[in-house]
C-alpha positions in Angstrom: 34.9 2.6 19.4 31.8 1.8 21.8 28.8 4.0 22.6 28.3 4.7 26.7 26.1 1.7 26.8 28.6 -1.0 25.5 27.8 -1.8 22.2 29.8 -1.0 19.2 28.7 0.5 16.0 28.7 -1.6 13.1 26.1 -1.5 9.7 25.2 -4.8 8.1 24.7 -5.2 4.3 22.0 -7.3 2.3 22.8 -7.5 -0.9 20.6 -8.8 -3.5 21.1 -10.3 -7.0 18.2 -9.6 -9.6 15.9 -12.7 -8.0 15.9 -11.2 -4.8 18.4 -13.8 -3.5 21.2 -12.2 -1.0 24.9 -12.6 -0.7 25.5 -15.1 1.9 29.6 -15.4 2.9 31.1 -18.2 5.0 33.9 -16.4 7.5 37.5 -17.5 6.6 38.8 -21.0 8.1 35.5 -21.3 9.9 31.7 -23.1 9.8 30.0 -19.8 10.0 27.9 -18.0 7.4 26.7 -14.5 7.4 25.8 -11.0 6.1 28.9 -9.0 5.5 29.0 -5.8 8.1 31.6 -4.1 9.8 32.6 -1.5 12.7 32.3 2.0 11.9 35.4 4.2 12.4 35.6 7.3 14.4 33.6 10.2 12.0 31.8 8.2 9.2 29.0 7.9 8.5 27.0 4.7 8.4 27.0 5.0 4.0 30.5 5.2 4.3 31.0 2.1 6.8 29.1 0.5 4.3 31.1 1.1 1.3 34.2 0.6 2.6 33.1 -2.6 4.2 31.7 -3.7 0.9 34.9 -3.0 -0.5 36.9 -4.9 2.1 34.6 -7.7 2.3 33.3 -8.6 -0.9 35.3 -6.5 -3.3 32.3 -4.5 -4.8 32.4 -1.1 -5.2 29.4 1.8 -5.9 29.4 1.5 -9.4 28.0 -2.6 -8.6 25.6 -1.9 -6.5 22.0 0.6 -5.9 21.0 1.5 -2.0 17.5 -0.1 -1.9 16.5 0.9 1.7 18.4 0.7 5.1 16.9 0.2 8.4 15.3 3.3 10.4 17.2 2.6 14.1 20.0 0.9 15.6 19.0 -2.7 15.5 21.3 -4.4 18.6 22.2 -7.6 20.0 24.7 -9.0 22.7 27.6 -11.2 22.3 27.5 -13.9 24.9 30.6 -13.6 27.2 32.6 -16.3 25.8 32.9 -14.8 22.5 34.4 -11.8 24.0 37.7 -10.9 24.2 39.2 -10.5 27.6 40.1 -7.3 27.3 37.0 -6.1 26.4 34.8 -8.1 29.2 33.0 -5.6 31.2 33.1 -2.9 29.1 31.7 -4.5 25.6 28.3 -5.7 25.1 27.6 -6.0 21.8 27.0 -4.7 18.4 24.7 -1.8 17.2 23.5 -1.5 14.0 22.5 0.3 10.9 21.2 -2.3 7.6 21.3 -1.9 4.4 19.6 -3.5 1.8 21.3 -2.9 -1.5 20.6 -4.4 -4.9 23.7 -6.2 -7.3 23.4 -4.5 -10.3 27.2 -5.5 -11.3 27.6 -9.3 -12.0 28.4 -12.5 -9.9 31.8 -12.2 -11.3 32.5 -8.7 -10.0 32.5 -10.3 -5.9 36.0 -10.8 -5.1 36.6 -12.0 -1.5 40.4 -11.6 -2.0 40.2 -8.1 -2.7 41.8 -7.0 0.7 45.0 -7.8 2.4 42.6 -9.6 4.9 39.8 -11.7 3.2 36.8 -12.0 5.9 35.1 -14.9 4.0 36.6 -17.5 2.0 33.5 -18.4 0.4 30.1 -17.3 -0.9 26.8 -18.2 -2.3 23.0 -16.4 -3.2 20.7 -17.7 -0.7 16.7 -16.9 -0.9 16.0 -13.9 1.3 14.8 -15.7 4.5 17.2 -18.7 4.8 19.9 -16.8 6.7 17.6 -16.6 9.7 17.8 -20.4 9.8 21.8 -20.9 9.9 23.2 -17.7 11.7 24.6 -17.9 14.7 21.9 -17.6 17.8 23.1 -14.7 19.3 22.5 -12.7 15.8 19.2 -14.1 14.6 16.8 -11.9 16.2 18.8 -8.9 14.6 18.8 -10.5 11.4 15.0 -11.2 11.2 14.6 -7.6 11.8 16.5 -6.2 9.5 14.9 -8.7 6.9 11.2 -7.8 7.9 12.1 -4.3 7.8 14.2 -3.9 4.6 12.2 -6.8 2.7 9.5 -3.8 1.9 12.3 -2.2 -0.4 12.6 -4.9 -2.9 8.8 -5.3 -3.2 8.4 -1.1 -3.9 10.9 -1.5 -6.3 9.3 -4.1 -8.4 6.6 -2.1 -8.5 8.2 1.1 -9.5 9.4 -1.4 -12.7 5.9 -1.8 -13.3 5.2 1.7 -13.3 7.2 2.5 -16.1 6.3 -0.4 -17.8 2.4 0.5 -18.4 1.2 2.0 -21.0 0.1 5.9 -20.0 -3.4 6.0 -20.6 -4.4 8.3 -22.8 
């Protein structure tokens, strides 16, 4: 499914442990890391891209995780023309998307990158929040710091909701 400008719309997923460190998968049989994210189908919504990717991809399922935040717009980039299929070339530019940020609250051992008939990463690790920028591929990294300027706002107003609750109440 593309949009009348080329692009086709996809959400992306940070997802955070309790340090503020974010999944970080390595695609199946190949040297690339990323963010998981996938294409939205034909009538959903980008939540429900998103937990049905997360289910795919990683194997988590609502119950594991909280939305933090997710990005205001469609954040877009272009894949250069030899990573495109043939079939595709003049009619598909890129991707579109919609971020989330979402916070682990499940444990480590609740990923499971087999849980679909067709893993997208064979491997996975927490990475601090801005290292990503430094080893995804070129053609996404302008996207990704984006969507992890924008979203990083979430984890620090949620730390300070904790703290909130935590004081006493004067009185």
């Amino acid at each position: 499914m593309l949009d009348k400008e080329g692009y086709r719309p996809n959400v992306g997923i940070i997802l955070a442990n309790r340090k503020n460190d974010v999944f970080w998968g390595k695609r199946v049989n190949q040297h690339a890391w990323q963010f998981p994210q996938g294409g939205m189908k034909r009538g959903e919504t980008p939540v429900q891209t998103m937990y049905r990717e997360l289910e795919e991809e990683i194997g988590l399922t609502r119950e594991h995780v909280r939305i933090l935040g997710r990005t205001r717009d469609w954040l877009r980039y272009e894949v250069p023309e030899r990573w495109i299929r043939r079939d595709w070339r003049g009619m598909y530019r890129g991707q579109k998307q919609i971020w989330f940020l979402l916070r682990l609250v499940g444990r480590d051992c609740d990923v499971r990158l087999r849980s679909s008939g067709h893993p997208e990463f064979d491997a996975w690790r927490w990475h601090d929040y801005w290292v990503p920028l430094e080893s995804v591929i070129e053609f996404k990294r302008e996207v990704y710091r984006q969507a992890l300027t924008e979203l990083r706002r979430f984890l620090g107003a949620e730390r300070r909701d904790r703290q909130r609750r935590a004081e006493p109440v004067p009185g």
